[in-house]
N, CA, C and O of each residue as an XYZ file, in Angstrom:
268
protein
N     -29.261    -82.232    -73.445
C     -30.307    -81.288    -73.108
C     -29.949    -79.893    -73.610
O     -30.827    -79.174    -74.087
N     -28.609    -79.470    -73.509
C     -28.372    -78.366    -73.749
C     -28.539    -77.709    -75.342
O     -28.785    -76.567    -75.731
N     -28.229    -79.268    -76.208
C     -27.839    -78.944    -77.262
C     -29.669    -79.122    -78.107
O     -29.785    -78.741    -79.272
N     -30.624    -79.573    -77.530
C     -31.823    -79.540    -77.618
C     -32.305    -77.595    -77.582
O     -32.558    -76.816    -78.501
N     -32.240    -77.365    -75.695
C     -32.654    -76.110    -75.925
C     -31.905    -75.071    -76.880
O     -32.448    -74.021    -77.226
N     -30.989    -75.332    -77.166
C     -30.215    -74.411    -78.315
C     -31.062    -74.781    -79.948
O     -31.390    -73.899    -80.742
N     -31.258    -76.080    -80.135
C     -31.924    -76.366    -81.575
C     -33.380    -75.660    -81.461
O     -33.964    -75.251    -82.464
N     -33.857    -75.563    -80.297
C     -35.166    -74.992    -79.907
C     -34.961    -73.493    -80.130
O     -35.735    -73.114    -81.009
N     -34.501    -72.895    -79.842
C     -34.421    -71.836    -80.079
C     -33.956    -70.945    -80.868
O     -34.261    -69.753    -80.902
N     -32.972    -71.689    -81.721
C     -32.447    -71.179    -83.134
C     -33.861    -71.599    -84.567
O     -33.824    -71.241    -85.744
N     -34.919    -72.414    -83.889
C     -35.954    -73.087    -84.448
C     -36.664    -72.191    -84.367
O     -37.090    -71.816    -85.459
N     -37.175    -71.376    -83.097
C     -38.296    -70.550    -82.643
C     -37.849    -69.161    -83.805
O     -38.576    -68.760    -84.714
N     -36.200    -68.516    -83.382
C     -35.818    -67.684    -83.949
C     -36.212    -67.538    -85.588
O     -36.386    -66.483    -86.198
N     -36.279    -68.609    -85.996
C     -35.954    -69.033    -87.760
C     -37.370    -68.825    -88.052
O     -37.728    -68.236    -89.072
N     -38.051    -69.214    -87.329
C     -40.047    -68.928    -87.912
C     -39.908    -67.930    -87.375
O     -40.471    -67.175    -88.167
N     -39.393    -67.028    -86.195
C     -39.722    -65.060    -86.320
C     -39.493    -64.810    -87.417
O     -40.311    -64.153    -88.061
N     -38.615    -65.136    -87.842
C     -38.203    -64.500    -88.834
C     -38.679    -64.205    -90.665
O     -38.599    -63.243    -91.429
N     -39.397    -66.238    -90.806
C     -39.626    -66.463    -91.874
C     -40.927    -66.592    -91.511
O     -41.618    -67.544    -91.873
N     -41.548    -65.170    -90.404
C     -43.064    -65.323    -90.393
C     -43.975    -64.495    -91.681
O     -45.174    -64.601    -91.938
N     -43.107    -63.800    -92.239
C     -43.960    -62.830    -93.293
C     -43.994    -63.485    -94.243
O     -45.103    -63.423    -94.773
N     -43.151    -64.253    -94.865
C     -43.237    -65.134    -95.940
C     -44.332    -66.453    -95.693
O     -45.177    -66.852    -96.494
N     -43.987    -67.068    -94.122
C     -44.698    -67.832    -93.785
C     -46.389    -67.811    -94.192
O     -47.079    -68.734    -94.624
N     -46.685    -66.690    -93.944
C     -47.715    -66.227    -93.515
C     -48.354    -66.163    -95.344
O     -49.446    -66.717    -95.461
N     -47.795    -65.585    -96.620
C     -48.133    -65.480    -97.518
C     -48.674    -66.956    -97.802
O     -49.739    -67.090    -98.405
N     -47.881    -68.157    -97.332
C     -48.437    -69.231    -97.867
C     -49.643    -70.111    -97.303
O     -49.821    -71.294    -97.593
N     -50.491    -69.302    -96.399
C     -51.685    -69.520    -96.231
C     -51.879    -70.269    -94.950
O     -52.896    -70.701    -94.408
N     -50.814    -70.296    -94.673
C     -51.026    -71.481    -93.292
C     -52.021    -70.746    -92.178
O     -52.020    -69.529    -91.991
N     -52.603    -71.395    -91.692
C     -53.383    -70.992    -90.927
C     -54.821    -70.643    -91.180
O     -55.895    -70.807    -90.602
N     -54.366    -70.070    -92.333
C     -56.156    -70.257    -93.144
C     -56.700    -71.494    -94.039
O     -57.317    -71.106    -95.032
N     -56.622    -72.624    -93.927
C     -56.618    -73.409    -94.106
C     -58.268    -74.338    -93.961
O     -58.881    -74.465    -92.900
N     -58.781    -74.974    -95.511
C     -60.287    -75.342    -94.714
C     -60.212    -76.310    -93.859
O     -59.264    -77.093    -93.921
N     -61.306    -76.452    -92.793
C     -60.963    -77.079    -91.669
C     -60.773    -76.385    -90.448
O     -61.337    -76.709    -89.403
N     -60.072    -75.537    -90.552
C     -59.603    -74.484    -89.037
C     -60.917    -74.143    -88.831
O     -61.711    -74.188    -89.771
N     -61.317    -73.746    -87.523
C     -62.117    -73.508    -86.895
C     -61.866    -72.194    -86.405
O     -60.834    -71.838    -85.837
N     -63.105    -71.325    -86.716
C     -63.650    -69.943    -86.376
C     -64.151    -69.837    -86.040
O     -64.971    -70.389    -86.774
N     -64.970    -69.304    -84.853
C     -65.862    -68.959    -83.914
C     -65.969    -67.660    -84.059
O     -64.786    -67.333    -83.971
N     -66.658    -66.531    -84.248
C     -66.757    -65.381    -84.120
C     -68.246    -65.144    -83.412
O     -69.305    -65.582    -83.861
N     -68.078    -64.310    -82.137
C     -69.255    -63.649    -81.315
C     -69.036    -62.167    -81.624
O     -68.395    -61.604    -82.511
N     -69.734    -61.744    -80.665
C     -70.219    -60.294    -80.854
C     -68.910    -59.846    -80.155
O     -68.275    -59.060    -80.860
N     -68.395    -60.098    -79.095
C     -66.911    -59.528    -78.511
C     -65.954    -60.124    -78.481
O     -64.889    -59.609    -78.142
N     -66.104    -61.667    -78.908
C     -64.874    -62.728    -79.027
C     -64.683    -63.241    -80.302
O     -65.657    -63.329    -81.049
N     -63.338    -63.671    -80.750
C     -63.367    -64.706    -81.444
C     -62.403    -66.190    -80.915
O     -61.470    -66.496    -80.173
N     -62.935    -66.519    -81.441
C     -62.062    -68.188    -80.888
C     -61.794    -69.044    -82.266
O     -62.636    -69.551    -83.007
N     -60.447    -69.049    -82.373
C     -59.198    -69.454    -83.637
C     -59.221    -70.728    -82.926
O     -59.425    -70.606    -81.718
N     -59.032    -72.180    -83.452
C     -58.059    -72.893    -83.661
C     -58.280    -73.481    -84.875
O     -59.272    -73.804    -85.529
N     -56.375    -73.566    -85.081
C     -56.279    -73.923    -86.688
C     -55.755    -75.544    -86.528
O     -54.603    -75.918    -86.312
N     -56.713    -76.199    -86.668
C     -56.926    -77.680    -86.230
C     -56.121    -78.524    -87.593
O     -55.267    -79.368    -87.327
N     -56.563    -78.137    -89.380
C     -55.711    -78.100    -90.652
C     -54.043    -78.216    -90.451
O     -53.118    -78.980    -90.727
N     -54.311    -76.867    -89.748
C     -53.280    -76.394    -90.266
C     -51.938    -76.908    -88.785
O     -50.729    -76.826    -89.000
N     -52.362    -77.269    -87.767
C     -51.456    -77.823    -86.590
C     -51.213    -79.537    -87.189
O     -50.197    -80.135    -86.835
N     -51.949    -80.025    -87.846
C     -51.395    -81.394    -88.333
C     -51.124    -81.310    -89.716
O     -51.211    -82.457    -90.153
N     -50.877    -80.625    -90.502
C     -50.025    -79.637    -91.631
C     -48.605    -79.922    -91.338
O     -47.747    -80.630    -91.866
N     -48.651    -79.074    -90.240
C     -47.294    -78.530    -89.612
C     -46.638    -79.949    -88.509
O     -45.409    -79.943    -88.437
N     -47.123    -80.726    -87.957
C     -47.122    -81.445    -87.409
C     -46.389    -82.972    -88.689
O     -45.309    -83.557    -88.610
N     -47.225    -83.108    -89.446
C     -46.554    -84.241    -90.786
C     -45.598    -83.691    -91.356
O     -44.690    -84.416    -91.762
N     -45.532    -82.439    -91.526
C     -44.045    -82.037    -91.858
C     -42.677    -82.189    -90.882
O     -41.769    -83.019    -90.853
N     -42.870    -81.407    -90.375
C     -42.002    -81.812    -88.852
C     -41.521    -82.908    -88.801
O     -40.302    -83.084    -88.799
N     -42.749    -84.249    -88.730
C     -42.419    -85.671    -88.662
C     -41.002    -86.357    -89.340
O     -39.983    -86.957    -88.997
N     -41.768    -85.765    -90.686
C     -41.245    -86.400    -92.101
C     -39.746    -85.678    -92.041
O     -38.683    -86.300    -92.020
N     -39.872    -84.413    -92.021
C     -38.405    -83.843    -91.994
C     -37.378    -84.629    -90.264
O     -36.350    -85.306    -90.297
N     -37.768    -84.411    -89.643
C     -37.412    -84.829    -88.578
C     -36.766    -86.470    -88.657
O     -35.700    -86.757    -88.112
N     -37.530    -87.387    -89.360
C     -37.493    -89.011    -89.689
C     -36.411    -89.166    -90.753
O     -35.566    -90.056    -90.661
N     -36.447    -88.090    -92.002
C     -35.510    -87.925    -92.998
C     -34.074    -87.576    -92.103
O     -33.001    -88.178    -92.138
N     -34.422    -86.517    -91.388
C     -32.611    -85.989    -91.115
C     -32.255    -87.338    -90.128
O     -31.075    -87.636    -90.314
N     -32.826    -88.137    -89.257
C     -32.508    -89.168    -88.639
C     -31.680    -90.221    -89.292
O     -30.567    -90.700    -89.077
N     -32.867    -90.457    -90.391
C     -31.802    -91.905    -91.323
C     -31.159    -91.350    -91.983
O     -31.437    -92.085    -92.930
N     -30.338    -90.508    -92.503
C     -28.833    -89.628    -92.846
C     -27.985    -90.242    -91.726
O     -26.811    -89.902    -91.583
């Protein structure tokens, strides 16, 4: 458990960090995501782009396993 919340958080740390670069490569704007814009709200979810990020994860996650 311990050694989980530590991978968690050296994980969280690593995307603060590689959020500006992150961010150049479009994630989140992605077609598909869903925009809602009203007159005083908007309502984001990036629906693309969470199973994007989600098959990567997988795949990397499944790769470092069978090593």
């Amino acid at each position: 458990m311990q050694k989980l919340l530590i991978t968690l958080g050296i994980g969280i740390t690593a995307i603060g960090i590689l959020y500006p670069f992150l961010k150049q490569l479009g994630l989140g704007q992605l077609p598909g995501d869903i925009i809602l814009k009203g007159e005083n709200t908007t309502f984001y979810f990036p629906v693309v782009s969470c199973i994007a990020v989600s098959l990567l994860v997988t795949v990397l996650l499944n790769f470092l396993r069978s090593s």
